[in-house]
Gaussian input, Z-matrix of N, CA and C with variables (Angstrom, degrees):
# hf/3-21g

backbone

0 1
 N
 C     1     B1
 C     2     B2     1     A1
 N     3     B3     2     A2     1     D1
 C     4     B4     3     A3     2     D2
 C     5     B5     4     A4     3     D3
 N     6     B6     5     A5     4     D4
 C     7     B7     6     A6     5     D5
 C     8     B8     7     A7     6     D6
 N     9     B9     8     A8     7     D7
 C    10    B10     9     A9     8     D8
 C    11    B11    10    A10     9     D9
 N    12    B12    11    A11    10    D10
 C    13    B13    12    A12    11    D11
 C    14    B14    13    A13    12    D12
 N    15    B15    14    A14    13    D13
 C    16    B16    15    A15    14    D14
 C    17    B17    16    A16    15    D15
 N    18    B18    17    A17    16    D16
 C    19    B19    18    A18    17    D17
 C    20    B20    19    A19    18    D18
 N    21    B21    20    A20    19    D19
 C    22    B22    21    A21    20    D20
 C    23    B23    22    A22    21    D21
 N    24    B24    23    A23    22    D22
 C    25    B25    24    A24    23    D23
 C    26    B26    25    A25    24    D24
 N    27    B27    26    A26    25    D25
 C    28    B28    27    A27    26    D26
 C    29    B29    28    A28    27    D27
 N    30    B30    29    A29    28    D28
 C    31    B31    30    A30    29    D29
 C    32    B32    31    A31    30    D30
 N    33    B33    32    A32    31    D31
 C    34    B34    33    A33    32    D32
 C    35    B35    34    A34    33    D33
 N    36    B36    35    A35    34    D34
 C    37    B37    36    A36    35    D35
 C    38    B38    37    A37    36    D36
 N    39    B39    38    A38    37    D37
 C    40    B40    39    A39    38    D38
 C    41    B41    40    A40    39    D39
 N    42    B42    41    A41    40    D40
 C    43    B43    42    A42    41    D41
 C    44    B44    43    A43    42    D42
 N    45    B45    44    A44    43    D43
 C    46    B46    45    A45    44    D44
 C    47    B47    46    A46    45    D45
 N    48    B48    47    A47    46    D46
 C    49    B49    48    A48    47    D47
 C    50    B50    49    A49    48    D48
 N    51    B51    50    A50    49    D49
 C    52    B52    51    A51    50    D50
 C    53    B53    52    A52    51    D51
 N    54    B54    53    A53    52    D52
 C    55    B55    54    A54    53    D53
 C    56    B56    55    A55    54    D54
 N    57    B57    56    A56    55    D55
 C    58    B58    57    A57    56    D56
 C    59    B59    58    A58    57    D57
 N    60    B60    59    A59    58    D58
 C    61    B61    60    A60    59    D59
 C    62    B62    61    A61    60    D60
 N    63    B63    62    A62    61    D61
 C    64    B64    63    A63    62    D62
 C    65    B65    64    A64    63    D63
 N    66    B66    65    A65    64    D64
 C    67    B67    66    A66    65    D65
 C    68    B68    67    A67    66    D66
 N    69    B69    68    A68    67    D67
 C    70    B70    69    A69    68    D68
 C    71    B71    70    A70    69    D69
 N    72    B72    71    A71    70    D70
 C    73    B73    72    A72    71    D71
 C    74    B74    73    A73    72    D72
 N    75    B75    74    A74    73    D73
 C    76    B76    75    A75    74    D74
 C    77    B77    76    A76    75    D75
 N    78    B78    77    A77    76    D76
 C    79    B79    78    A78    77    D77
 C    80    B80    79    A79    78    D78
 N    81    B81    80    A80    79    D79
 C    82    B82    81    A81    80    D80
 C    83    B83    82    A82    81    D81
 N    84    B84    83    A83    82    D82
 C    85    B85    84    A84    83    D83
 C    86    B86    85    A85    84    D84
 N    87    B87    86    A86    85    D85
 C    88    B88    87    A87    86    D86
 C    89    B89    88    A88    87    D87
 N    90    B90    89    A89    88    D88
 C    91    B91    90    A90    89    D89
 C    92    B92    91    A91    90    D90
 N    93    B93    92    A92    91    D91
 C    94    B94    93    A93    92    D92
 C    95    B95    94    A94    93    D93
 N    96    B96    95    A95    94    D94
 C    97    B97    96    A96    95    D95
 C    98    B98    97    A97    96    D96
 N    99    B99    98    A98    97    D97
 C   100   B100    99    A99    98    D98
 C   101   B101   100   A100    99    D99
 N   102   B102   101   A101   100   D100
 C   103   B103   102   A102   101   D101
 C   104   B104   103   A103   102   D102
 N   105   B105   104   A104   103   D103
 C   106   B106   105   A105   104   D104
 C   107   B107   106   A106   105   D105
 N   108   B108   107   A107   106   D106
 C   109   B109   108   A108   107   D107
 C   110   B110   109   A109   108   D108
 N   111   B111   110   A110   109   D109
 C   112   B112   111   A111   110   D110
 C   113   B113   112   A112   111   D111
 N   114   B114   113   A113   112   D112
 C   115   B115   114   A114   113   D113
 C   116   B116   115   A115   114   D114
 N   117   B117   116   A116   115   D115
 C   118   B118   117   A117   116   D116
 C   119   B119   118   A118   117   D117
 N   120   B120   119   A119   118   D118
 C   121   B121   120   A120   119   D119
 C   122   B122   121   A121   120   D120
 N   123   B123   122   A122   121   D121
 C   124   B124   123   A123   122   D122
 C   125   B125   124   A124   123   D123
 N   126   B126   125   A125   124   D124
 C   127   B127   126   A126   125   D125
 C   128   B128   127   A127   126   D126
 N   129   B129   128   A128   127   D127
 C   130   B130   129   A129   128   D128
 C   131   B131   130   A130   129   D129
 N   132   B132   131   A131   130   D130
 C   133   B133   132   A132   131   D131
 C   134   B134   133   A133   132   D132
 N   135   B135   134   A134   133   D133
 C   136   B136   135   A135   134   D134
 C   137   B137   136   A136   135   D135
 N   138   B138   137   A137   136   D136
 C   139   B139   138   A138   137   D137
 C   140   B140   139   A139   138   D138
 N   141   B141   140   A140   139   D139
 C   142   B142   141   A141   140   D140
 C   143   B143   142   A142   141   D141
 N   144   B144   143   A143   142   D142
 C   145   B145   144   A144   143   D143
 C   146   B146   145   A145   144   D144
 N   147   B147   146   A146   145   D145
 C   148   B148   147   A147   146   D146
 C   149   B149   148   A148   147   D147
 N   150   B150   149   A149   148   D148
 C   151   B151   150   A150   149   D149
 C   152   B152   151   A151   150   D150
 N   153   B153   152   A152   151   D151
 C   154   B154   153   A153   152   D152
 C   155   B155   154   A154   153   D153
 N   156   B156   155   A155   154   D154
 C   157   B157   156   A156   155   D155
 C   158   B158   157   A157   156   D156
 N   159   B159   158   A158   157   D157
 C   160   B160   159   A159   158   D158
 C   161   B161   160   A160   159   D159
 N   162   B162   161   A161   160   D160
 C   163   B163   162   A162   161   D161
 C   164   B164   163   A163   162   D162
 N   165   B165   164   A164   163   D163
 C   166   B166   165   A165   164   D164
 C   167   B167   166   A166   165   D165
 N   168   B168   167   A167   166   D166
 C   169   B169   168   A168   167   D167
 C   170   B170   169   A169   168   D168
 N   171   B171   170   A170   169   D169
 C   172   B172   171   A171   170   D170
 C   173   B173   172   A172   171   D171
 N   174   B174   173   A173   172   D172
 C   175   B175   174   A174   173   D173
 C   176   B176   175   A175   174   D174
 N   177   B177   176   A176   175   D175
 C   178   B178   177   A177   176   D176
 C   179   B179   178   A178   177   D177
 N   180   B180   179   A179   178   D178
 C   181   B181   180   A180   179   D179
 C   182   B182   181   A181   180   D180
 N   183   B183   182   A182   181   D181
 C   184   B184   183   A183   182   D182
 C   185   B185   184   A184   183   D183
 N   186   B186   185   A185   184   D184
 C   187   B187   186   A186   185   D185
 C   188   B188   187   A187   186   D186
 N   189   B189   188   A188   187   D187
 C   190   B190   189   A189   188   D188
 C   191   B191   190   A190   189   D189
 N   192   B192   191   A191   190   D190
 C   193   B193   192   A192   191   D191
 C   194   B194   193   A193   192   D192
 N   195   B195   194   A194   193   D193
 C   196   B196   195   A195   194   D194
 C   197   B197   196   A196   195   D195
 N   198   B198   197   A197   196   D196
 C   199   B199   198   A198   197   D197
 C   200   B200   199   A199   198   D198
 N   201   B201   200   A200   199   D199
 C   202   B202   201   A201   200   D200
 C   203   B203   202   A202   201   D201
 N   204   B204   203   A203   202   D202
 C   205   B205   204   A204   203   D203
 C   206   B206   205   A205   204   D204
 N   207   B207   206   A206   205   D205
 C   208   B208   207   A207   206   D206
 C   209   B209   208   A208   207   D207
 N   210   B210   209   A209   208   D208
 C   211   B211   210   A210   209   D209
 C   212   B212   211   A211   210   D210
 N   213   B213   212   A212   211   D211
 C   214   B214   213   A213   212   D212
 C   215   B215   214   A214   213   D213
 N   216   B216   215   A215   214   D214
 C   217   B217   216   A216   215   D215
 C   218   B218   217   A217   216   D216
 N   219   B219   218   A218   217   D217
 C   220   B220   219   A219   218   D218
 C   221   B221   220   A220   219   D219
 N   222   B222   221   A221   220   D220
 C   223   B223   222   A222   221   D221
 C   224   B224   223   A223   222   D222
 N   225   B225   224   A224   223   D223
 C   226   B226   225   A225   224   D224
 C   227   B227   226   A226   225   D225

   B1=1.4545
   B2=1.5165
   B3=1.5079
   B4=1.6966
   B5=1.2147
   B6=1.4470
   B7=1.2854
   B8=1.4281
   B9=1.0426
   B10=1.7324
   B11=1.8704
   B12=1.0690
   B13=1.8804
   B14=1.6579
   B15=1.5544
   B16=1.4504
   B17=1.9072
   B18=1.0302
   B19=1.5694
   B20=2.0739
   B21=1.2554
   B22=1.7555
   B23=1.5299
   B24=1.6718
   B25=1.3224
   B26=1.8698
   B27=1.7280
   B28=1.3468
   B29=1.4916
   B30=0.8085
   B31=1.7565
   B32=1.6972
   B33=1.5306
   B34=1.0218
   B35=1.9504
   B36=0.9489
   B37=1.6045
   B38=1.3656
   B39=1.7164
   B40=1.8383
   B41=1.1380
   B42=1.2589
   B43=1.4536
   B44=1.6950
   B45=1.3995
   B46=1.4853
   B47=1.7533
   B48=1.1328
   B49=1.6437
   B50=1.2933
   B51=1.2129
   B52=1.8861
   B53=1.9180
   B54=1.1493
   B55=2.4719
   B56=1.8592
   B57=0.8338
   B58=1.5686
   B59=1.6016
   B60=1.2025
   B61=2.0204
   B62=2.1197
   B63=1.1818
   B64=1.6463
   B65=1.3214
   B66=1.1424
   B67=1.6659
   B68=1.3095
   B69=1.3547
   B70=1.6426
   B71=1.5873
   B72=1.3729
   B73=1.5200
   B74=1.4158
   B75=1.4682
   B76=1.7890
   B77=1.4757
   B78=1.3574
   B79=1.3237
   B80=1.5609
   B81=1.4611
   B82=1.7649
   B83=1.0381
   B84=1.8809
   B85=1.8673
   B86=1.3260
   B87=1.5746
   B88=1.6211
   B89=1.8262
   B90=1.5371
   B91=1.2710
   B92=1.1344
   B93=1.6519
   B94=1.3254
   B95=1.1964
   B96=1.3823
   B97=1.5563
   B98=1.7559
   B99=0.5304
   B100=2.1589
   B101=1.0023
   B102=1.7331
   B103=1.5929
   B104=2.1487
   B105=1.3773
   B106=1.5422
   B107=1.7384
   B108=1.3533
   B109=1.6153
   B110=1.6929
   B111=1.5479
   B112=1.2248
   B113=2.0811
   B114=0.9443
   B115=1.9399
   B116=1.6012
   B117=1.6739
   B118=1.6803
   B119=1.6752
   B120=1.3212
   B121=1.5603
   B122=1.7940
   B123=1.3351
   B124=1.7173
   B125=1.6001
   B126=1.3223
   B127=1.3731
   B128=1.6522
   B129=1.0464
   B130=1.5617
   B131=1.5346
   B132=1.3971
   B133=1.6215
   B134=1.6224
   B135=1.1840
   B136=1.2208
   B137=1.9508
   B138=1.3634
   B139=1.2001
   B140=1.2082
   B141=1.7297
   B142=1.6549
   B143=1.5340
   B144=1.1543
   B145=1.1356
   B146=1.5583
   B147=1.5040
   B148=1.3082
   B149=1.3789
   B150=1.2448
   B151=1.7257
   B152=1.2294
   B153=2.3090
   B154=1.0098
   B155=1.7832
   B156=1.4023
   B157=1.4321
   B158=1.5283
   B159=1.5843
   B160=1.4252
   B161=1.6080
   B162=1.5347
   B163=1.9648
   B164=1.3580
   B165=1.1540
   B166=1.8175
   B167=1.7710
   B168=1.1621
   B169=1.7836
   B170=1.5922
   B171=1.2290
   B172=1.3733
   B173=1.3112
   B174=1.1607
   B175=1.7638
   B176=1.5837
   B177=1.6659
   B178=1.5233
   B179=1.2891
   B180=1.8588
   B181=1.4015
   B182=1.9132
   B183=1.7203
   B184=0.9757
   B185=1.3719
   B186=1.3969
   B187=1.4377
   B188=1.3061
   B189=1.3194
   B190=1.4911
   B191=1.5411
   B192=1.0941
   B193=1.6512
   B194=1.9282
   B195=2.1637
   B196=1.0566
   B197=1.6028
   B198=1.2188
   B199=1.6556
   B200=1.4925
   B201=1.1791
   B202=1.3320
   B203=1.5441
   B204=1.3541
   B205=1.4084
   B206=1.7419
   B207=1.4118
   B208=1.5723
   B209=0.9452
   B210=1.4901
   B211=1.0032
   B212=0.9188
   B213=1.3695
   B214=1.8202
   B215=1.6556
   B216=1.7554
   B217=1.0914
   B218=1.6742
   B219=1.4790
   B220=2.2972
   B221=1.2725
   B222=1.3263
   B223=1.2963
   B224=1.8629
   B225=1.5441
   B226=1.2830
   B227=2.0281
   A1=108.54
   A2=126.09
   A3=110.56
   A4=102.74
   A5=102.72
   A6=109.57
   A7=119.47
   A8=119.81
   A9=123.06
   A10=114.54
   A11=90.31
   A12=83.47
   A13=102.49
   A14=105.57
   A15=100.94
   A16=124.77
   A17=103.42
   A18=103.95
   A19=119.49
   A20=92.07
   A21=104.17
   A22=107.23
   A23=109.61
   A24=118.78
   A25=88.43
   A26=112.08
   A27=119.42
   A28=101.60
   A29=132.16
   A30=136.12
   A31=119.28
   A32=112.91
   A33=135.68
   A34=108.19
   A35=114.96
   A36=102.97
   A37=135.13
   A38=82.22
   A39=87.76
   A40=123.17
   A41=122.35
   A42=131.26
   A43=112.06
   A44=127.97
   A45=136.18
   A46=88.72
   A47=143.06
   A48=137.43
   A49=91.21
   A50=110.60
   A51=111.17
   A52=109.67
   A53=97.46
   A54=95.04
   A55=75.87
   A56=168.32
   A57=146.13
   A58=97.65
   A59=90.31
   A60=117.58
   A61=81.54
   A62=97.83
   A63=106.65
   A64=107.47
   A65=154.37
   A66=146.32
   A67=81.72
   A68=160.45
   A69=127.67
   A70=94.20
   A71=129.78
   A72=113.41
   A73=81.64
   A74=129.68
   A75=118.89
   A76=90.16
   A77=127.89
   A78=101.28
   A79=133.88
   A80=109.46
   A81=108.22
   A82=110.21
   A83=120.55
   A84=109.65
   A85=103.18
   A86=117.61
   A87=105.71
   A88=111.16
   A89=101.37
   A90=91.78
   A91=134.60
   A92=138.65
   A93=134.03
   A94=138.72
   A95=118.08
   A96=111.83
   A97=115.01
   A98=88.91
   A99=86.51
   A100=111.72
   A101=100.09
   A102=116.05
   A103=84.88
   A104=109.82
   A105=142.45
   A106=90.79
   A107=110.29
   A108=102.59
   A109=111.83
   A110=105.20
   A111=128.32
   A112=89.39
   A113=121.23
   A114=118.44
   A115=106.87
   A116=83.56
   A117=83.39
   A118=112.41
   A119=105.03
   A120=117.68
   A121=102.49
   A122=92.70
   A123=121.09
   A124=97.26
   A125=117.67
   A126=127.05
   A127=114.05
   A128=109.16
   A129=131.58
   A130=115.39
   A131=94.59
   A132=114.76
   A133=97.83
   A134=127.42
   A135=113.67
   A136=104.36
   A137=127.91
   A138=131.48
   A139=92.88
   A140=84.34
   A141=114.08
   A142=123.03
   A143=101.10
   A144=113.53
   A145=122.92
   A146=126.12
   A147=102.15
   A148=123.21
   A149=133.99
   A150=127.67
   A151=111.35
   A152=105.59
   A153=101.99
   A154=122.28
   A155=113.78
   A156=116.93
   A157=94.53
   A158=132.07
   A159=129.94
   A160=85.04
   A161=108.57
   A162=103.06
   A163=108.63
   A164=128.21
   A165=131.81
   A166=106.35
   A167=78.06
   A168=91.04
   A169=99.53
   A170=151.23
   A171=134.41
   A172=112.83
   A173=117.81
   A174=132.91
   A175=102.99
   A176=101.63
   A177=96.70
   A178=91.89
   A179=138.65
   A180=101.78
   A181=92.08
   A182=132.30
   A183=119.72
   A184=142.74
   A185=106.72
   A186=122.97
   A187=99.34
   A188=150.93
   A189=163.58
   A190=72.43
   A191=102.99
   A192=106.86
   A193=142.25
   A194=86.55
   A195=100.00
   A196=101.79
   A197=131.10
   A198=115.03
   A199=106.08
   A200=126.20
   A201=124.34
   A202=143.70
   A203=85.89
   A204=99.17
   A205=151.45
   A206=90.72
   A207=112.03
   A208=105.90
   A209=136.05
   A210=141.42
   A211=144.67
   A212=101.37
   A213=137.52
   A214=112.25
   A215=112.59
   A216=129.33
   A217=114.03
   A218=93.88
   A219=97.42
   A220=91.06
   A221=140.34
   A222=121.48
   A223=112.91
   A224=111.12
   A225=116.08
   A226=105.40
   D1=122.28
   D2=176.39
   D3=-92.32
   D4=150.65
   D5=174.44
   D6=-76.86
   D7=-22.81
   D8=164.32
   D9=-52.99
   D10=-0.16
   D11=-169.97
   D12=-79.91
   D13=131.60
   D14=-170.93
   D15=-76.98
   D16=145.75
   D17=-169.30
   D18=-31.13
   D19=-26.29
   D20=166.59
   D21=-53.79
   D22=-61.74
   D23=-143.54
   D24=-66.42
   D25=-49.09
   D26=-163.45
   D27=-60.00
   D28=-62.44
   D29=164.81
   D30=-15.87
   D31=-60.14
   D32=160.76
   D33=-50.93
   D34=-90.67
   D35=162.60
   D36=-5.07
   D37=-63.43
   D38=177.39
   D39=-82.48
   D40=-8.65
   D41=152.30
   D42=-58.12
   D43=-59.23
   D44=-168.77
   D45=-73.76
   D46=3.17
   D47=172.06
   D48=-98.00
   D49=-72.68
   D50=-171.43
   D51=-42.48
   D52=-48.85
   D53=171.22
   D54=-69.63
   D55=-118.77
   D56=-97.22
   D57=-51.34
   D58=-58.01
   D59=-155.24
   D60=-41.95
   D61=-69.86
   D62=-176.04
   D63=-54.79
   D64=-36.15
   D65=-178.59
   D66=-86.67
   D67=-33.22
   D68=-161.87
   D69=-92.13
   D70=-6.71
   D71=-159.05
   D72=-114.89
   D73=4.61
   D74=178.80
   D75=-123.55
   D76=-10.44
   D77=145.49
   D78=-80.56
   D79=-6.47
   D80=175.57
   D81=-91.01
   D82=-12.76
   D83=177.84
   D84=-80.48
   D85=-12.53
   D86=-171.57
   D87=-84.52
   D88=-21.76
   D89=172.13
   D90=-63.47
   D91=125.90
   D92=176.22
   D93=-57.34
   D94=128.40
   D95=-164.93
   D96=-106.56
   D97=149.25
   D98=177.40
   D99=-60.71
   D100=145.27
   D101=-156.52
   D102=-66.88
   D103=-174.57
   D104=161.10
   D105=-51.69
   D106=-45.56
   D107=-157.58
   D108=-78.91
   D109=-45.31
   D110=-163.45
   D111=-81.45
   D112=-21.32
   D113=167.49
   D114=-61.53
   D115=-48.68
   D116=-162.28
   D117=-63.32
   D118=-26.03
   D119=-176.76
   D120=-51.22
   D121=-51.58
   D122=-155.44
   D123=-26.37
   D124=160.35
   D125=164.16
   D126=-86.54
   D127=-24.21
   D128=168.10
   D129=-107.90
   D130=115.78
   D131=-178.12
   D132=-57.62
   D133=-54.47
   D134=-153.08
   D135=-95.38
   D136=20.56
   D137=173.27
   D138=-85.30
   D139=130.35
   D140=160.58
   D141=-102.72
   D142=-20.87
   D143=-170.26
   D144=-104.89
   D145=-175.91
   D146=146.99
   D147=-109.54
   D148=134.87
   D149=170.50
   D150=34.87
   D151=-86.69
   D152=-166.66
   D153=-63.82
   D154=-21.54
   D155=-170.20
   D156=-68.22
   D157=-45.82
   D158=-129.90
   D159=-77.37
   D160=-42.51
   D161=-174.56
   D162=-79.87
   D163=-5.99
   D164=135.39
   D165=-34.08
   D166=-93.20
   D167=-173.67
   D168=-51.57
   D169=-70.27
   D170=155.31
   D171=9.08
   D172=-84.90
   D173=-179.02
   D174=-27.79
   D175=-76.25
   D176=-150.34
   D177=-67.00
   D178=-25.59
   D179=-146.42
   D180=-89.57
   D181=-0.92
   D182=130.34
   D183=-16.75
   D184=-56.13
   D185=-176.28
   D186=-77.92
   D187=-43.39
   D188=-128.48
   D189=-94.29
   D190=-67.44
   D191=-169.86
   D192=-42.58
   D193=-37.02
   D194=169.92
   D195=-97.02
   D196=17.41
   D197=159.82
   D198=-103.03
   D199=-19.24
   D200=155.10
   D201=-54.62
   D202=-39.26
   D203=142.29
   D204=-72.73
   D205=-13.93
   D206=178.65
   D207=-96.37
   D208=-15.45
   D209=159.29
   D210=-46.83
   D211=-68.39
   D212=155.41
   D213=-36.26
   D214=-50.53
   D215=-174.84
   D216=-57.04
   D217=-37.63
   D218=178.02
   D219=-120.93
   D220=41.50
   D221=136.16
   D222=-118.48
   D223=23.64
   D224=-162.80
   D225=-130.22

């Protein structure tokens, strides 16, 4: 991020992070989670998911993470 970028440009940015921030957190409600039945099966009490979904949701809430941070970075 340079710090020369004028208060317009940073505004603008943090606007195009915040639509990321929102498409990565409406892409993890769309992912499907395991029924009540298929949890209880689970080998892991606290899986919601299955495998492949959980390193789905892994990913974005990664990403959630690194726009939170970019955030922080031009609003600081």
């Amino acid at each position: 991020m340079n710090n020369n970028m004028s208060r317009e440009k940073k505004a603008e940015y943090y606007d195009w992070l915040m639509k990321q921030y929102q498409i990565n957190e409406n892409q993890i409600s769309r992912i499907p989670k395991l029924s009540i039945e298929e949890q209880s099966k689970s080998a892991t009490v606290s899986s919601v998911y299955s495998p492949e979904n959980q390193q789905q949701v892994d990913n974005l809430k990664t990403r959630l993470q690194q726009i939170e941070a970019e955030c922080k970075k031009i609003m600081g």
